[in-house]
N, C-alpha and C positions, 0 to 999 in steps of 0.2 A: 199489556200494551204492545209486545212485540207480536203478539196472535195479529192482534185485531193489525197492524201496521203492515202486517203480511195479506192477510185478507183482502184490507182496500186495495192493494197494490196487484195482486191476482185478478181483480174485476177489473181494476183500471186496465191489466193486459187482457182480459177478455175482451172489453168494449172495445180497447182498441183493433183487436182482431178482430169484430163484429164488423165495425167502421171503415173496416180496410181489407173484408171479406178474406180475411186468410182462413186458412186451415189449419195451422201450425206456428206455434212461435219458439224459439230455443235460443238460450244462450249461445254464442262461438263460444269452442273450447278455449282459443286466445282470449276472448274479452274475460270465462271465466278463471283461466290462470294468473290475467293480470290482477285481476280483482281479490284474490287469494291469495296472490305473494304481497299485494300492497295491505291487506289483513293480518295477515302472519308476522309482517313487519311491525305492524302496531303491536299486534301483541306481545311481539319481545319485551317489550317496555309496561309490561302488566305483572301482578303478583302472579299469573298462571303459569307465567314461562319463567318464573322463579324457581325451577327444580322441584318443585312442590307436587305431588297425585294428586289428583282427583276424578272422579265419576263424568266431569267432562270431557277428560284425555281420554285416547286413544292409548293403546299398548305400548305404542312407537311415539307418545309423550305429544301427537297431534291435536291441536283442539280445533273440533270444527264449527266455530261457535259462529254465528249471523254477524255479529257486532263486537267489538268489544270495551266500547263505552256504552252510558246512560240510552236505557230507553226512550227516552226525547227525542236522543241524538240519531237512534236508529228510524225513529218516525220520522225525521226531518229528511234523511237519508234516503228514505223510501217514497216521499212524498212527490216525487212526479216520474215518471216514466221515460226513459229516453231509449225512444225508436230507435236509434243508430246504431244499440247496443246488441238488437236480438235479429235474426233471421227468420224470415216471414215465410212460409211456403202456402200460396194461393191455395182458394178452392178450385177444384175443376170446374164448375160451378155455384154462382148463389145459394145461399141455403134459402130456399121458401118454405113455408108453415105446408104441412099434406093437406089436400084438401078432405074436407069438414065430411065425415060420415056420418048418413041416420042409420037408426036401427029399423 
């Protein structure tokens, strides 16, 4: 469920860069550290940051996990796109289809 919640969310940012003729879409480093310390924060409060190892953690005891509640919660999570969050860098121009060769 979290594949497939990634997926949708990847084409919804393609169409929107389709629809708004970008070339480029990227996180800001801000929007991504805010979004990582407010993550990390959650997971204080999880069995993972209980002193406990695992195959998830990192050496330096970091987990770099998507979510750290229910798969629902991370679909719901994912479920629309907000343009305000990502930096668009235009095309130089439209992309148009090559025109059509016979042989």
């Amino acid at each position: 469920y979290m594949l497939e919640s990634q997926i949708a969310h990847i084409a919804r940012c393609m169409r929107g860069m389709a629809e708004r003729t970008e070339a480029t879409l990227e996180v800001p480093s801000t929007v991504q550290r805010r979004f990582n310390a407010a993550l990390q924060e959650h997971m204080r409060r999880t069995v993972w940051a209980s002193g406990c190892s695992s195959w998830y953690q990192t050496a330096e005891g970091h987990n770099p996990v998507n979510g750290p509640g229910f798969t629902l919660t991370y679909r719901w999570l994912t479920r629309r796109s907000d343009w305000g969050a990502y930096r668009f860098q235009p095309l130089a121009q439209p992309f148009t289809s090559p025109p059509a060769t016979t042989p």
